[in-house]
N, C-alpha and C positions, 0 to 999 in steps of 0.2 A: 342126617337127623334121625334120631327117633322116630318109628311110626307111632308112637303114643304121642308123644309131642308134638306131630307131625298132624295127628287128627286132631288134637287140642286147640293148634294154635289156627287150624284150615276152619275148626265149628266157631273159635273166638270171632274171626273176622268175618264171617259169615251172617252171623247175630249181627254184631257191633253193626254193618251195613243193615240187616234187616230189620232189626228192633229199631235202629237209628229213623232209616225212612217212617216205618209209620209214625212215631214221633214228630217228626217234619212236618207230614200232612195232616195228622188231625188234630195237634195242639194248637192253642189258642197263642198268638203271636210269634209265630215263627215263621222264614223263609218260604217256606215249602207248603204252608197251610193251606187246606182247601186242592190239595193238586191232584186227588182223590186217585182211582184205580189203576190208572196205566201209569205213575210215578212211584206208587206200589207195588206194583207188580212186574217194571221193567226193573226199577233196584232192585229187590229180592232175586232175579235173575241176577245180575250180575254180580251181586254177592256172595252165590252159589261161584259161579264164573272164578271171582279173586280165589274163594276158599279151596277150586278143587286144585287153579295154578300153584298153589304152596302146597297144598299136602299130596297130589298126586304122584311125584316122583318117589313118595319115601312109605308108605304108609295106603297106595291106592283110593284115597281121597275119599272114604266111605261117608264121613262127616253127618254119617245120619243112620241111629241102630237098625231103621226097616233095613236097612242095604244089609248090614254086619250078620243079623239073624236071620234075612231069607237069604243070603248065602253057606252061611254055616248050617242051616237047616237042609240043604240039598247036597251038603259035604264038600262044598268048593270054596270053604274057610272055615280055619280049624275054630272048634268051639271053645278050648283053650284060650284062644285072641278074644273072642269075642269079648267078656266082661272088661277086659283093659279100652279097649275101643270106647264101646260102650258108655264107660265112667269119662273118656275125654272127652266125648259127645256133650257131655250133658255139662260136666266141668267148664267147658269151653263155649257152651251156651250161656251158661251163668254168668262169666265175666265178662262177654259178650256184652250181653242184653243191661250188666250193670254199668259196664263203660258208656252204653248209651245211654241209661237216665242221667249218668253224674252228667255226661255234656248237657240234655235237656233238664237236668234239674229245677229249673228256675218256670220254666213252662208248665212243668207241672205241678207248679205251687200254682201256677195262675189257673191253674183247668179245674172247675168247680166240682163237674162232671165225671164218678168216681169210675165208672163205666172208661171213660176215655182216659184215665189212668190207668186202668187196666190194661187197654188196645193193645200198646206197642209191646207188652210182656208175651200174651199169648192171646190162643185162637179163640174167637165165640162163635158158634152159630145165631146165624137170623132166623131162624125158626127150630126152637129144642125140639129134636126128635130124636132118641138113642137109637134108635132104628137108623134112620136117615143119616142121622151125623154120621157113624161109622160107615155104612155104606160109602158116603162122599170123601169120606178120610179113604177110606180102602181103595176105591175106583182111581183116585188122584196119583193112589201109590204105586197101583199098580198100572198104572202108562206110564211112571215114571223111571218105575224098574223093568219093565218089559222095552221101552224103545230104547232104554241106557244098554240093555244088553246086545242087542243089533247094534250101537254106536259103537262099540266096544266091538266090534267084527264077527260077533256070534262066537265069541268065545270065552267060558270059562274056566281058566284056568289058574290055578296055585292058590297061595295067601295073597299075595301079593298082586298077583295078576286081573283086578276086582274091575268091573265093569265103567266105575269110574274114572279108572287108574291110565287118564292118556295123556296127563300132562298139560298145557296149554292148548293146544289143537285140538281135543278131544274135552275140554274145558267150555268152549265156544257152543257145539249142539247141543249140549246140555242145558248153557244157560239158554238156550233157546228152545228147549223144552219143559223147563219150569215155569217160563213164560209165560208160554202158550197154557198150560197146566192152568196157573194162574188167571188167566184172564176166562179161559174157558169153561173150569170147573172150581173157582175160588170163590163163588159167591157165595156159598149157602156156608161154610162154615171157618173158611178165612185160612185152608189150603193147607194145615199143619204140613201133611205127607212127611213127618221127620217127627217122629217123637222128642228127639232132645229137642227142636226148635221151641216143642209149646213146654215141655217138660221143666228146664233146666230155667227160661225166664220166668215163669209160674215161681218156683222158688223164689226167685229174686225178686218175685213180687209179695212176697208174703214177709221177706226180710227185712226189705229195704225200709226206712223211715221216711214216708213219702203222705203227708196229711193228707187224711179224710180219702187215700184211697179206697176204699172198702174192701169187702173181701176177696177171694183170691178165686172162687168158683170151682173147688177141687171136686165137688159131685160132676160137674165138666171133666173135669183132669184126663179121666182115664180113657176116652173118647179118642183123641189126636194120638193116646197110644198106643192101644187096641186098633185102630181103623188102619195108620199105616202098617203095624207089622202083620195083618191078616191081609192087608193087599201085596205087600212085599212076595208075604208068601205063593200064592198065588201067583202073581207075576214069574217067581220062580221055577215054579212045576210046569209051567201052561210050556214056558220056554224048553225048558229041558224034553219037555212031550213033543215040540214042535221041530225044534233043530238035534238030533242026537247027537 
């Protein structure tokens, strides 16, 4: 397979599970409603989980541009890749997050609440602070890229060779550190750590024909993607300081 197609189709089904769950939970007549943080936050692990089992073998399973650029930023992937990545990231969040309103379509005609049409697209904080929210976006990123690199055996090496990139087996502590990420540090601003996750369904929330959702909150936007790639980076340096 393609590693462009290979991250496309790893960020599609990654969305589709993640936008999917919050949908579940906080729409107004559905299965799942009311099942609130730990069915939030154990799906969206395991979403990660399905996404990196398909793209890892072909493509290193980056499925998220903080990964792509705090690596190509420390020259341990070429920055040539990087925009192709990148565009699948975000491409494959979009059809992602659209497969999952077509399935809850019909819920969210019933959700009066324009705020809760928004939810499952992307991140809001519970307390606006630009200061704060990046911080919390940054911190999340960077535990996320700092222990993926120790899972990954403290090594980096190639295009290829990307800290995600372990297949099923190396799929497992991961999703078992979004997790924890998630439940630990998801509260103040709903854990973007992945620019394309808030980026790419933000579009599709501003596209889609979905009544009286209101607006799309893009004075937010830049927030989830500014915080992870400044913690990315970081996460990168501290590494490469610590292990030579």
């Amino acid at each position: 397979m393609n590693p462009l197609l290979a991250e496309f189709i790893g960020t599609t089904v990654l969305l589709l599970l993640g936008t999917g769950v919050v949908a579940n939970v906080i729409l107004p007549g559905t299965k799942g409603n009311g099942g609130g943080l730990i069915a939030i936050t154990t799906a969206w692990a395991l979403a990660v989980f399905c996404g990196v089992v398909i793209a890892g073998p072909y493509s290193g399973a980056h499925l998220n541009p903080a990964v792509t650029v705090g690596l190509a930023a420390v020259g341990k992937f070429e920055w040539a890749l990087a925009p192709g990545y990148i565009l699948a990231h975000v491409g494959g969040a979009m059809l992602g997050s659209g497969m999952a309103w077509f399935m809850y379509r019909h819920h969210f005609e019933f959700t009066q609440d324009p705020g809760l049409k928004r939810a499952p697209f992307c991140t809001d904080p519970t307390v606006k602070n630009p200061l704060t929210n990046v911080f919390s976006e940054a911190l999340g990123t960077f535990v996320l890229l700092f222990v993926i690199y120790f899972i990954a055996g403290a090594q980096l090496e190639g295009a290829q060779k990307t800290p995600i990139g372990l297949g099923s087996i190396g799929a497992i502590p991961v999703a078992f550190l979004v997790w924890v990420i998630g439940l630990a540090l998801g509260g103040t601003t709903g854990y973007a750590i992945n620019p394309a996750r808030d980026l790419g369904p933000r579009i599709m929330h501003q596209l889609l024909p979905i009544k009286g959702k209101g607006d799309s909150d893009w004075g937010y936007a830049w927030v989830p993607v500014v915080g992870p790639i400044l913690g990315a980076l970081l996460a990168a340096g501290l590494f490469l300081l610590v292990v030579p």
